[in-house]
GUSEKOL-341431 format. One record per atom (N, C-alpha, C): residue number from 1; residue in one letter; atom name; y, z, x. Coordinates in steps of 0.2 Angstrom, whole numbers, m for minus. Example, Ala and Ser with C-alpha at 12.3 -4.5 7.8 and 13.67 -1.06 7.14 Angstrom:
BEGIN
- k; r; a; north; up; east
- 1; A; N; m28; 39; 66
- 1; A; CA; m22; 39; 62
- 1; A; C; m16; 39; 66
- 2; S; N; m11; 35; 64
- 2; S; CA; m5; 36; 68
- 2; S; C; 0; 39; 64
***
This chain:
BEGIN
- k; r; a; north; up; east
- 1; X; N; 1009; 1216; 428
- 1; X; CA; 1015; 1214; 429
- 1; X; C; 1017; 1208; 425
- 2; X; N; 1021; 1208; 422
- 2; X; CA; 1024; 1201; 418
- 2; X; C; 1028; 1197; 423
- 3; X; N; 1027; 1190; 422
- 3; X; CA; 1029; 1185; 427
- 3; X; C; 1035; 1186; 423
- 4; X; N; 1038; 1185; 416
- 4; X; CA; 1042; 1183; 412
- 4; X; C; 1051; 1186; 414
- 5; X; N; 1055; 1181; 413
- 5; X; CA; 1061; 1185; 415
- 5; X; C; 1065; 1190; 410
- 6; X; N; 1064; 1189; 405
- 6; X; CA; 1067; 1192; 396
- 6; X; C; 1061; 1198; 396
- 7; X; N; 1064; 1202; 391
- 7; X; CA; 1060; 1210; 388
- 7; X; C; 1054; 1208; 384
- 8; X; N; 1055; 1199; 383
- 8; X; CA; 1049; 1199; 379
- 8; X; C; 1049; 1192; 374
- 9; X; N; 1045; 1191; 371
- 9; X; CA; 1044; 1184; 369
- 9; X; C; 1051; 1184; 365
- 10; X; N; 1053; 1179; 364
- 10; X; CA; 1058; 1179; 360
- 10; X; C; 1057; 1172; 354
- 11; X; N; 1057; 1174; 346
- 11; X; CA; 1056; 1173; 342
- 11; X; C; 1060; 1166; 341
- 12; X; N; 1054; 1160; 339
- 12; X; CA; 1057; 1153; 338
- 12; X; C; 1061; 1152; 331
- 13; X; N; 1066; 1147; 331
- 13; X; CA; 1073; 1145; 327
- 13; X; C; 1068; 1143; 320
- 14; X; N; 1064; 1140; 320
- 14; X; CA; 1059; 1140; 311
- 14; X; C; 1058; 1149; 310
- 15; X; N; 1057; 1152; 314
- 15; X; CA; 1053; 1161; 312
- 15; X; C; 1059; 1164; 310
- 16; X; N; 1065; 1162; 311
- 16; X; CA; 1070; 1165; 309
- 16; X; C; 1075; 1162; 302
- 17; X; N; 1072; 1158; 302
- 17; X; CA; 1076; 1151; 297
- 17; X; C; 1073; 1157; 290
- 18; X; N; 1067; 1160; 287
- 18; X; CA; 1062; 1162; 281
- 18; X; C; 1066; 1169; 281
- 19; X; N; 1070; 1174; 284
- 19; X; CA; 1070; 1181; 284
- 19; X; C; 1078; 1178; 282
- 20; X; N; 1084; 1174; 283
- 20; X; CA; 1091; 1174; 283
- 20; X; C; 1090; 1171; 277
- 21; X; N; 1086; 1165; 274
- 21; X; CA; 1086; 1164; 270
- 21; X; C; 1083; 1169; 264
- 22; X; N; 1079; 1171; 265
- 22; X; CA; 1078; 1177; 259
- 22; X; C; 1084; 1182; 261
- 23; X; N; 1089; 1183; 266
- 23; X; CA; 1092; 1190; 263
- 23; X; C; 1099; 1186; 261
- 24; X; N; 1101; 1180; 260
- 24; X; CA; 1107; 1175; 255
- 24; X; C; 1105; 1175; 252
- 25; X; N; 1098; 1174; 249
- 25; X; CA; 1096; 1174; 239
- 25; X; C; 1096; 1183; 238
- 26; X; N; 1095; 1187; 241
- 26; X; CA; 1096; 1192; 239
- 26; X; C; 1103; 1194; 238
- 27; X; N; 1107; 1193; 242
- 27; X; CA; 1114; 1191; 243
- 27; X; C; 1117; 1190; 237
- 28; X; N; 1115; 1184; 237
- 28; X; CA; 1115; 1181; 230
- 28; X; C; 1112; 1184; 224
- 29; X; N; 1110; 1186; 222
- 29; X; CA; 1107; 1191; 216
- 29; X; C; 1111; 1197; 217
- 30; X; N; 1113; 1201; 221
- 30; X; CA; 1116; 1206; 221
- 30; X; C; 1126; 1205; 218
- 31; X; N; 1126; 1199; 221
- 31; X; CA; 1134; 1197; 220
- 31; X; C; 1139; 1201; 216
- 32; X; N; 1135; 1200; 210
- 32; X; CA; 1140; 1203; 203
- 32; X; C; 1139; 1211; 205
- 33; X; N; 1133; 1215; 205
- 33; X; CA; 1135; 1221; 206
- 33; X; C; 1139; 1221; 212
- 34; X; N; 1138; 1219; 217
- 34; X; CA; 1142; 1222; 225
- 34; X; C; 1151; 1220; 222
- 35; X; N; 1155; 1215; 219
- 35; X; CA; 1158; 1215; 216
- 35; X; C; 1161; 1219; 213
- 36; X; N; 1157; 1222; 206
- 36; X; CA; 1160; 1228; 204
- 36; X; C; 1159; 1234; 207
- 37; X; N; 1155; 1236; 214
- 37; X; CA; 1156; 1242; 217
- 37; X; C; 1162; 1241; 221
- 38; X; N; 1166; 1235; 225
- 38; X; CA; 1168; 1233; 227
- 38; X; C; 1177; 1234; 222
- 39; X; N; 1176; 1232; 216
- 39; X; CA; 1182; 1236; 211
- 39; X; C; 1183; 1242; 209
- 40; X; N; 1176; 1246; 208
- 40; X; CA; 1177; 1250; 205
- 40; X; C; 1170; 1255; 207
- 41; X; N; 1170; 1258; 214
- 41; X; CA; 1165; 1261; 215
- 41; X; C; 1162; 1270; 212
- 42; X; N; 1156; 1269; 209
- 42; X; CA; 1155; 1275; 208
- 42; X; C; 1147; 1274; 209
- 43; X; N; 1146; 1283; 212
- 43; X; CA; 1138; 1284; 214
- 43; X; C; 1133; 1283; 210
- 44; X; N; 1135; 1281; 202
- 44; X; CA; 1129; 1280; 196
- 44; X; C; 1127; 1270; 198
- 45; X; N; 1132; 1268; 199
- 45; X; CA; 1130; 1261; 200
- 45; X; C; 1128; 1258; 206
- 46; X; N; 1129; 1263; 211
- 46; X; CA; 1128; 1263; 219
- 46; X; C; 1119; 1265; 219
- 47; X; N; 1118; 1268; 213
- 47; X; CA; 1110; 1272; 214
- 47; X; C; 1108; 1266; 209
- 48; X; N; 1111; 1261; 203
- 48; X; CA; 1107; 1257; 200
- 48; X; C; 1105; 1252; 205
- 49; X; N; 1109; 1250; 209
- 49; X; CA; 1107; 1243; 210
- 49; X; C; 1099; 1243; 214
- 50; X; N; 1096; 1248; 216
- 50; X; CA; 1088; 1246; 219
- 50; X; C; 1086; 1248; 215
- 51; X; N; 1087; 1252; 209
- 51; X; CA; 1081; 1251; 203
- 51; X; C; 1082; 1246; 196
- 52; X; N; 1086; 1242; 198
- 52; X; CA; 1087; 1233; 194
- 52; X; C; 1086; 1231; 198
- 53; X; N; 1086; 1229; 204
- 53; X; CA; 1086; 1224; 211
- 53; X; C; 1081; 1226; 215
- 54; X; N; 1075; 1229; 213
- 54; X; CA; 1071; 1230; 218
- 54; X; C; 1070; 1229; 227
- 55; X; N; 1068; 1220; 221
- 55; X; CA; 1065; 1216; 227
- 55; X; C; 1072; 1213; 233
- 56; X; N; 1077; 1211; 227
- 56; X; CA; 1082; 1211; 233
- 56; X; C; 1085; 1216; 237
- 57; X; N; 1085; 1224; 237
- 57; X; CA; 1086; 1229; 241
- 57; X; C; 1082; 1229; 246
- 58; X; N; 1074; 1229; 244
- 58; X; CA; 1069; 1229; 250
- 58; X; C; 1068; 1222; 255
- 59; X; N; 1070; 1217; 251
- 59; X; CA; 1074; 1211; 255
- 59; X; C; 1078; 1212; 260
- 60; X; N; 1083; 1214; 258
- 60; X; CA; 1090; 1217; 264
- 60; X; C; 1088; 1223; 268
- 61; X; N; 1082; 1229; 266
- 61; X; CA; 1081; 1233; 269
- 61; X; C; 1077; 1229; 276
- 62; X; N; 1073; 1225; 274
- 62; X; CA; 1070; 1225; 279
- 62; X; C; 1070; 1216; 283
- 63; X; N; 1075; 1216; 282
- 63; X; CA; 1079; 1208; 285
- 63; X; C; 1079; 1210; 293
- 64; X; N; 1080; 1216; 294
- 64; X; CA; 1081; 1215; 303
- 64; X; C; 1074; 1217; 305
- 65; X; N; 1070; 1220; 303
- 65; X; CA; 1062; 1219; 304
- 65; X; C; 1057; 1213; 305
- 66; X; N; 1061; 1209; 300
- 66; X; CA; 1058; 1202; 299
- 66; X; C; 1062; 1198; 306
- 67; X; N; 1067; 1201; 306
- 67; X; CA; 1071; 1195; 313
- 67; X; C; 1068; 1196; 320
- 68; X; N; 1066; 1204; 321
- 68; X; CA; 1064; 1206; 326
- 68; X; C; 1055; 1204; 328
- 69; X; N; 1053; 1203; 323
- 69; X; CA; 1048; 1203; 324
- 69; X; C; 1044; 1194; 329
- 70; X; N; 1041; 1194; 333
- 70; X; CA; 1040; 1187; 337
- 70; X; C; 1036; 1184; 332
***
């Protein structure tokens, strides 16, 4: 039995600071394209942006895994 009153530990304000801050610089790297999918969207440039963007797409994919985790 868990003495604790919450579902579970719950992750401290620096463990959170590293995962928001990487998905703003990805953010930021994605800009220009999300812009022009924003003017002008079509499915060839909606499929470019993870194979130019890698790292910033797997960045944001996995931004709430990083938040959830203690």
């Amino acid at each position: 039995m868990s003495s604790g009153s919450g579902p579970g530990p719950r992750p401290q304000r620096g463990s959170l600071v590293m995962p928001l801050l990487l998905a703003l610089l990805a953010l930021l790297d994605l800009r220009v394209e999300l812009q022009l999918l924003l003017e002008h969207f079509t499915w060839t440039s909606l499929i470019q942006i993870p194979l130019q963007h890698p790292l910033a797409t797997a960045v944001l994919l996995f931004t709430p895994a990083m938040l959830r985790r203690p």
